[in-house]
C-alpha positions, -999 to +999 in steps of 0.1 A: +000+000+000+022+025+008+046+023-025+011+029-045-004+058-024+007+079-049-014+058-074-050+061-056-068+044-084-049+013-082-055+015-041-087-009-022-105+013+001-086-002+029-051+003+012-061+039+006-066+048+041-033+036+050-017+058+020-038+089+029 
């Protein structure tokens, strides 16, 4: 997750919390 917060689209909604 965090070396693809920068690509937010390829995040899950769980992922995406942890990277934002």
């Amino acid at each position: 997750a965090y070396e693809r917060q920068f690509y937010p689209g390829a995040t899950s909604v769980a992922e995406n919390n942890i990277g934002h």
